[in-house]
Each structure stands twice: as C-alpha cells, then as structure tokens.
C-alpha positions in Angstrom: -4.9 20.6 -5.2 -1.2 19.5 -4.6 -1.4 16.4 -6.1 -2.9 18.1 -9.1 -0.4 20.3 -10.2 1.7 17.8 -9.2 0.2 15.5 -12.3 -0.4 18.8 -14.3 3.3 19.9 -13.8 4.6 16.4 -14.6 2.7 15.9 -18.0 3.1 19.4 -19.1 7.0 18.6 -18.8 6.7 15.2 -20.7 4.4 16.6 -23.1 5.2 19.8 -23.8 1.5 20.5 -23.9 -0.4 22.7 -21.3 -2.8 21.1 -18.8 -6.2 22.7 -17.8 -6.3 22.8 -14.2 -10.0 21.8 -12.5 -8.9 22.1 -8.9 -12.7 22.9 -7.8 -14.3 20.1 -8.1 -16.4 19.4 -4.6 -15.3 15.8 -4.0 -15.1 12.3 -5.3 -18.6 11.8 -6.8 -18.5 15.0 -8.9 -14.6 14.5 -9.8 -15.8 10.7 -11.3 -18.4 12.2 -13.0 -16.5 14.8 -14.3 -14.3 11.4 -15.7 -16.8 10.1 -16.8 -18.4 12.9 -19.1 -14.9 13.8 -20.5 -14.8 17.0 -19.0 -11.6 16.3 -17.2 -9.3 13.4 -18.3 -7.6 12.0 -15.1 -7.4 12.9 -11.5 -6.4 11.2 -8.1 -8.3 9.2 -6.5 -8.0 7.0 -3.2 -8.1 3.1 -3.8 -10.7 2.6 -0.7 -12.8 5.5 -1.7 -12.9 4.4 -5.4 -13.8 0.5 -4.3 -16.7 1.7 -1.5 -17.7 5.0 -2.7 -17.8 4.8 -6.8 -17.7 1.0 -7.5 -20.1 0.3 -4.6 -18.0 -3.0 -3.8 -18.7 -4.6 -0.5 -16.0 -3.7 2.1 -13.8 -6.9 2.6 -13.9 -8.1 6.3 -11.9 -6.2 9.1 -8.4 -7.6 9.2 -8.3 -8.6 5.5 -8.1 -5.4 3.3 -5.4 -5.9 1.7 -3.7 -3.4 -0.3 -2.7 -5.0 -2.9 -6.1 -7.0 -3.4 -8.0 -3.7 -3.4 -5.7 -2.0 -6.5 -6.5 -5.1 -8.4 -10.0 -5.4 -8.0 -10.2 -1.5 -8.4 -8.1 -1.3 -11.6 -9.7 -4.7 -13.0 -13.5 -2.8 -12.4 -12.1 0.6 -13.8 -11.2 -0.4 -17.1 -14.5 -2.7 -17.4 -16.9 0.0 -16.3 -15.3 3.1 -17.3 -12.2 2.7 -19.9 -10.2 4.3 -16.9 -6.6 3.3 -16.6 -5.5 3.0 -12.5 -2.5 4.2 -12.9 0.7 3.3 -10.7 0.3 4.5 -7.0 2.3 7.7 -6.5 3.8 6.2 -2.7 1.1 7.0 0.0 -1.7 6.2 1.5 -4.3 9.1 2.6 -6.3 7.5 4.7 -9.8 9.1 6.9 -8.2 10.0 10.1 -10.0 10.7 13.9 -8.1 13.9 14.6 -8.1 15.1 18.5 -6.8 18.4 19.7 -3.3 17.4 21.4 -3.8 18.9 24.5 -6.6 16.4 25.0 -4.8 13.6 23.9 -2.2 13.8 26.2 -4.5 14.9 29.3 -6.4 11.5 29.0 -4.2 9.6 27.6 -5.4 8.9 24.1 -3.8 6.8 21.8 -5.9 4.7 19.6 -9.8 4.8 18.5 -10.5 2.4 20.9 -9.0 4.9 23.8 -11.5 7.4 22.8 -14.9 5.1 23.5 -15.4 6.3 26.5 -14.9 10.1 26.6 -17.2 9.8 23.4 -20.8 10.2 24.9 -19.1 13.7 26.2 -17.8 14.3 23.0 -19.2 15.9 20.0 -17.7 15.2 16.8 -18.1 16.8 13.3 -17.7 15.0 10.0 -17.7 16.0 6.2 -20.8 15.5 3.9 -19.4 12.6 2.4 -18.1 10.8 5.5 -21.7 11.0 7.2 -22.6 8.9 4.1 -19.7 6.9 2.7 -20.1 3.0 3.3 -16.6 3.2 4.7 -17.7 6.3 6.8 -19.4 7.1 10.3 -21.6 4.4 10.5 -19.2 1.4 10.1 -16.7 3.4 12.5 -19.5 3.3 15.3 -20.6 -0.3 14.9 -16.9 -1.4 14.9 -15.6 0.5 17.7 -18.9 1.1 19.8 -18.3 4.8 19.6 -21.7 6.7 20.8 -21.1 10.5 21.2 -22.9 13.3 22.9 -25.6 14.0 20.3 -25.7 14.0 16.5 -22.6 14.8 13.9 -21.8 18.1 13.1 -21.9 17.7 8.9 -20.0 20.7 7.4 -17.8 21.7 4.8 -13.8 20.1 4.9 -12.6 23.1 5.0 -14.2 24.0 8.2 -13.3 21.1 10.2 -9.8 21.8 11.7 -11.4 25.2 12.5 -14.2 24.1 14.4 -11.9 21.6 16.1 -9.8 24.1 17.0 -12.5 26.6 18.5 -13.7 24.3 20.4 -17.2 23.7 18.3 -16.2 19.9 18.3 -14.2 17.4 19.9 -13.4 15.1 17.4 -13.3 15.2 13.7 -13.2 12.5 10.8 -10.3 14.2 8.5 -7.6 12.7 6.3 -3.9 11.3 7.5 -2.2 14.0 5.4 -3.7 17.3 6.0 -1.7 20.1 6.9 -3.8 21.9 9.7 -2.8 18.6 11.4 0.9 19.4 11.9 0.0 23.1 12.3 -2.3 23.5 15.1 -0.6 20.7 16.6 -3.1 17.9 16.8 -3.3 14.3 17.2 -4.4 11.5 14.9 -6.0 8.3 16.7 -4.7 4.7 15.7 -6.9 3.1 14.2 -6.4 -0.4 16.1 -9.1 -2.2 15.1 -7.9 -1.3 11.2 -11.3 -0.3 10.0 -10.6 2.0 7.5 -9.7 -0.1 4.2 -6.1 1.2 2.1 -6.3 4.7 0.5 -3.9 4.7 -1.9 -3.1 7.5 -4.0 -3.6 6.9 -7.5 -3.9 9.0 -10.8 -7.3 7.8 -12.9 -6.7 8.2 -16.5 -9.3 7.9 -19.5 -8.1 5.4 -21.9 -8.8 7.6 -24.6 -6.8 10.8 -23.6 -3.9 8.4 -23.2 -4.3 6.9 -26.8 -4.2 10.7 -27.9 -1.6 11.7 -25.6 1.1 8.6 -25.5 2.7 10.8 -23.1 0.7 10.9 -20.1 1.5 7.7 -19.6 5.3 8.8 -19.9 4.7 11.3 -17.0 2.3 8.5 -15.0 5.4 6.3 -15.0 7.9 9.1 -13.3 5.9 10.0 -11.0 4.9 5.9 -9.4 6.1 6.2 -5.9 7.7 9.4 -5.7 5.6 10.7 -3.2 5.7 9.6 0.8 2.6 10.8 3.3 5.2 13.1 5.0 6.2 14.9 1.8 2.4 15.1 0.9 1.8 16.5 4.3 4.6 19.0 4.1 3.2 20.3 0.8 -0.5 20.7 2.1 1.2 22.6 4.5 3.0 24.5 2.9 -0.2 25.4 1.0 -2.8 25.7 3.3 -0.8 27.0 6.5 1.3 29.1 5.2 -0.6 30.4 1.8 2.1 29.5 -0.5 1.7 29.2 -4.2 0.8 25.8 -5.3 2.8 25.9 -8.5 6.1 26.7 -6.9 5.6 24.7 -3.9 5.0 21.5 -6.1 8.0 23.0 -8.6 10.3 22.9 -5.6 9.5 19.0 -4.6 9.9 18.2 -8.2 13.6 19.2 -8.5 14.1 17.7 -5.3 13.0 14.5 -6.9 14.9 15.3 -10.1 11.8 15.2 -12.3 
C-alpha cells in the first residue's frame, strides 16, 4: 500500500491528473493479471518474484543471482510478453525473510538460516499461500538448507503471520525484509547465508500504452529511481501498520523529506 500511494502521489504531482488507487489486490498473480487486462496500468513488483513467479524463468544457480542480470532479463521478457516497461528500481530490495521471535534468537543463539536447522524438527513454521507454492519458496529453502520442521506449514493469510508468531501459534515465519511488525514486536530476521533467495528489487511495472497516453508517468518514474532505502520503507510500513497512521500523509511527509 505504501509504495502505491507513493507512485500514485508522485504521478498525480507530475501529472496533474488523479490516480485510481487499487490497493486490494490479493498478491502478485492477481496484480499481473490485473496488468495485463488493463484494469490497472502499473504497480510494483519485486524483480525475483516477477522472474520465478510470473515469467516462470528457471532460478539461476545459488551464488550467482545477480542483481543486475535478473533486471535485465526481467525487463528484456516484460516488454516481449507484455508491452510492460520495468521501470527504474525505486532503491531497495524486499526480500522473503525467516522471521524468529527475538527472545528466541538470542536464547539459542540464532543468527543465520543455517543456525536454525537444528531447532527446526521442534519448530513449526507458518508460511503465506504463495510462499508454500512459489518456485523461489518453501520447497527450495528446505532442499538448500536441510530445514525439516515439526510437522506440516501453517498456510495462512499475510496478514496473520506476525500475529501467529507472536502468540506463540508458530515458531518461524517466511515474511518480507521490510515489514513493520518486524521492528515492532521486536523480532529477528535470519541471514540468509547460503544466499537462496534471488534479488527483490522494487520496481514500478508500467503498461506501454498508459505511458504513450500519459508522457508523464514516465516524468514521475524518473524522480522517484532510488529514492527509497529498505529502512525508509520499513519506517513507513510502520508507521502504517503499527501505529494506524494515514497512508496518504505518511507517504506526503517522506516526499517533502525527499523534496519531491
């Protein structure tokens, strides 16, 4: 939702125009078909989920997914497949994250992915739908790390994650390196050491068409290509999520920050 208004705000001050704000839309599948279809005209999306998830593109070997090798090939594929422009990379990475409660972390030591193999088979962990499924998911992380927990994953809505981490329903849960609830309920993020995950970039996809109708969005793409850091991302998910502030003036105050 942040990084939408963020967009939204950005083009509506280029434009002049007023954006129509689709912040509902249940995950990457139904947000690219959404592109697609024209019912929306841009959104962001992550460079590894856009290479695994939507372009089905074989992962590249562990130790050589490079960042810059996995724009190109998503931004070359893109424009072939889709007329969808990969615009710029607004200055973060998102990437999946293992999230641990902190008090566990430091009672056993926990550091990396790796530390957590053997506390696993006691462990239960939950998961979102499409991390149970992704090629870049659950099953890849097992196989590469030899993680084998207590019984099955819990599969269950994002939202619900951090909660059911925090209540003690789980011990572990896949989640993302910039969510708030991380900072807030003071958790800890596992290294991944054996550098699994593949780079998650955040990126703005724009039809080719809305931009040959709107010369400006590509104005407002420009000013906003690596404004953003994972901490300032994190701060406004915070912001948001934690402590229920509006969207629209949370992403108006880190705009005049940036002088935008």
């Amino acid at each position: 939702m942040v990084l939408g208004e963020l967009v939204a705000q950005e083009i509506e001050a280029v434009t002049g125009e007023k954006v129509d704000r689709k912040f509902y839309l249940a995950g990457s599948y139904i947000c690219q078909q959404a592109l697609e279809n024209g019912r929306i005209d841009g959104y962001v999306e992550y460079t590894g989920t856009a290479l695994t998830a939507i372009l089905k593109q074989p992962l590249p070997p562990v130790g050589q997914r490079d960042a810059a090798k996995v724009f190109d090939t998503v931004q070359r594929l893109y424009a072939e497949r889709y007329a969808v422009k990969v615009e710029p990379g607004l200055g973060f990475e998102d990437t999946f994250a293992m999230v641990v409660r902190g008090a566990d972390a430091q009672r056993l030591g926990l550091k990396t992915i790796s530390d957590a193999v053997k506390v696993a088979p006691q462990w239960r962990l939950g998961v979102g739908y499409e991390f149970e499924e992704r090629p870049d998911g659950l099953r890849g992380l097992e196989a590469t790390y030899g993680l084998h927990f207590r019984d099955a994953p819990r599969v269950m809505d994002l939202g619900l994650l951090y909660r059911a981490l925090g209540a003690g329903q789980v011990d572990m849960v896949a989640g993302n390196s910039t969510d708030g609830p991380i900072r807030a309920l003071g958790l800890t993020v596992l290294q991944d050491d054996r550098h699994y995950f593949p780079p998650y970039e955040a990126v703005p996809l724009i039809r080719e068409d809305s931009l040959r109708r709107h010369p400006g969005i590509q104005v407002a793409m420009d000013r906003l290509a690596g404004k953003v850091s994972a901490e300032e991302i994190r701060e406004m998910n915070f912001a948001v999520d934690s402590e229920h502030k509006d969207v629209g003036e949370v992403v108006r105050a880190f705009r005049k920050k940036k002088g935008l």
